[in-house]
Residue, then its C-alpha position, 0 to 999 in steps of 0.5 A: x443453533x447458539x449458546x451463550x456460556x460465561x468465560x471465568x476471569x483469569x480464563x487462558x486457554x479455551x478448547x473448542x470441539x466440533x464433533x458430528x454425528x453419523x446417523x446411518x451409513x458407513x461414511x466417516x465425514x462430517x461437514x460442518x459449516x458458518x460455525x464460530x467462537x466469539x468472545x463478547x465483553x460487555x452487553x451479550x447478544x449473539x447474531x448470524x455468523x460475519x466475519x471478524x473484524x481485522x485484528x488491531x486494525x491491521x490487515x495484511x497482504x502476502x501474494x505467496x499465502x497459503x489460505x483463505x484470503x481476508x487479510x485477517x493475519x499472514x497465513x490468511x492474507x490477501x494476494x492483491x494489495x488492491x483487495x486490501x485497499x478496496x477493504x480499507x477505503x471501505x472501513x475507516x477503523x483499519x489503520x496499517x496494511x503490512x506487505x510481505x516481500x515480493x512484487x504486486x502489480x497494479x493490475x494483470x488485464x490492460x487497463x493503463x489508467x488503474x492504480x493503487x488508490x487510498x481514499x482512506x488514511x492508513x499506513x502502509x508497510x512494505x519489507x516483511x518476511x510474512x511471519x512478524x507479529x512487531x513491526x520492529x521485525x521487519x526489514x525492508x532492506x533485505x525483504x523488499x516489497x515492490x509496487x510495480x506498474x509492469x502489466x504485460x511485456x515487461x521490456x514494453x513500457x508502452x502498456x504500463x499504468x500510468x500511475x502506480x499509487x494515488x492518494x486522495x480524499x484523505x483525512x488523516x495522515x497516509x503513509x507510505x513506509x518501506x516500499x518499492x515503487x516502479x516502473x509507472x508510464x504517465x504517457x496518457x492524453x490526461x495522465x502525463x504526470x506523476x508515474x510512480x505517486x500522485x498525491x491531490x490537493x483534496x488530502x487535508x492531512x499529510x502524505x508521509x513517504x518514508x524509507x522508499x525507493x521510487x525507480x524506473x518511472x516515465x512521465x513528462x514530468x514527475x518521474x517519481x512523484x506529482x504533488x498537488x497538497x501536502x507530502x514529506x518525503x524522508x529516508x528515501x531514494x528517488x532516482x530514474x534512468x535516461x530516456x527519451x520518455x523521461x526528459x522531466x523532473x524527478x518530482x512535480x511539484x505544483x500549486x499553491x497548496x501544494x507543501x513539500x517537505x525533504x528530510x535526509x532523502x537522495x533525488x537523482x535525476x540521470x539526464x545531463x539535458x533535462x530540465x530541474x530535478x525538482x520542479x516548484x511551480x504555481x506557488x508550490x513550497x518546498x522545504x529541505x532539512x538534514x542531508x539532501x542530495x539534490x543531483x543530475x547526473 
């Protein structure tokens, strides 16, 4: 059953009490279910019960929240940034995915060739406490959100995923801002490239990184990153450790369209014999400005 009442203007506040009825017996409960309160602007029409849309087209992830997961706001939020990706390439109105503080793995069963995937532009935003309301509150230097391609043995790289994020099919610009990437292994017959962050030529906007921190990942080339299209990296760190699966670049950057832009980033390639930090090959453009450091150690 549905009622439609008109709200005054200048409304602040409004109570709503659900009561239930005891017919017979001496039992106190009530179950009450899909009832909700909506405020509609405009043209009236009530229909069945759906969920509410995210709100400011936002949605958030915390893997240590309290109730129901839908993203909707920090105590509802979802457990999986992989839950939350799967609603945002689903919804193009979905603009920002906030992440709480904590580690979340790509997948928990054995499949290497999983990853974080965004095929619809959105901002993503690491280094919360799970309580802000302004994304000004944030600070990702003391709560850190790591994406992590660990699955089983964490003193096993071997079964890791291959790639921790890919960016593809974009149409607008996709961020990535305030986050932590690791400990991707790009050893695959088809994925030898690009541990941490693969982002393809089929992105017509650009890929912005800013503020992250890219550790620990292994491929034969782009420890760090492969680039097919258009990406700007500023304010960030990527560095990896020495190894025998690491002897590539830090940053793979290939093809023609392929457009890289550094700005007041530290690429650190901790190898004395391997080959470039950054690799620019097939027609691939790169363009530095401000402070870069650009070093093999």
């Amino acid at each position: 059953k549905q009622k439609t009442f008109v709200v005054p203007p200048g409304t602040r506040t409004i109570k709503f009490i659900v009561m239930g009825t005891r017919f017979n017996g001496t039992d106190n409960d009530s179950y009450i279910d899909q009832i909700f309160l909506r405020l509609l602007q405009g043209d009236v029409s009530c229909s069945e019960y759906e969920p509410p849309g995210p709100l400011y087209q936002r949605i958030y992830v915390d893997k240590n929240a309290v109730a129901f997961p839908d993203g909707q706001n920090w105590l509802t939020a979802y457990k999986t940034l992989g839950d939350a990706l799967n609603q945002n390439n689903a919804d193009p109105l979905i603009e920002e995915i906030w992440i709480a503080d904590g580690t979340y793995k790509v997948t928990s069963v054995m499949q290497r060739d999983s990853s974080f995937s965004i095929t619809q532009a959105v901002a993503v935003y690491g280094g919360f406490a799970g309580h802000e309301i302004l994304l000004n509150q944030r600070n990702p230097d003391f709560y850190t959100t790591v994406l992590s391609g660990e699955i089983g043995d964490t003193s096993d790289i071997s079964d890791n995923s291959y790639h921790v994020i890919r960016i593809s099919g974009t149409t607008d610009t996709a961020t990535l801002d305030g986050i932590n990437v690791c400990c991707g292994n790009a050893n695959g017959p088809q994925d030898p490239f690009g541990a941490g962050l693969m982002t393809d030529a089929t992105n017509t906007h650009v890929v912005e990184v800013i503020n992250c921190h890219f550790h620990n990942g292994h491929a034969s080339e782009g420890n760090a990153i492969y680039n097919l299209g258009k990406l700007s990296i500023s304010g960030s760190t990527l560095s990896n450790l020495p190894g025998s699966m690491q002897a590539g670049s830090v940053i793979y950057n290939v093809g023609v369209p392929a457009n890289l832009q550094l700005t007041d980033s530290e690429i650190i390639q901790s190898c004395t014999e391997c080959g470039e930090v950054i690799r620019n090959v097939g027609g691939a453009v790169m363009k530095v400005s401000e402070t870069v450091t650009i070093e093999r150690q």
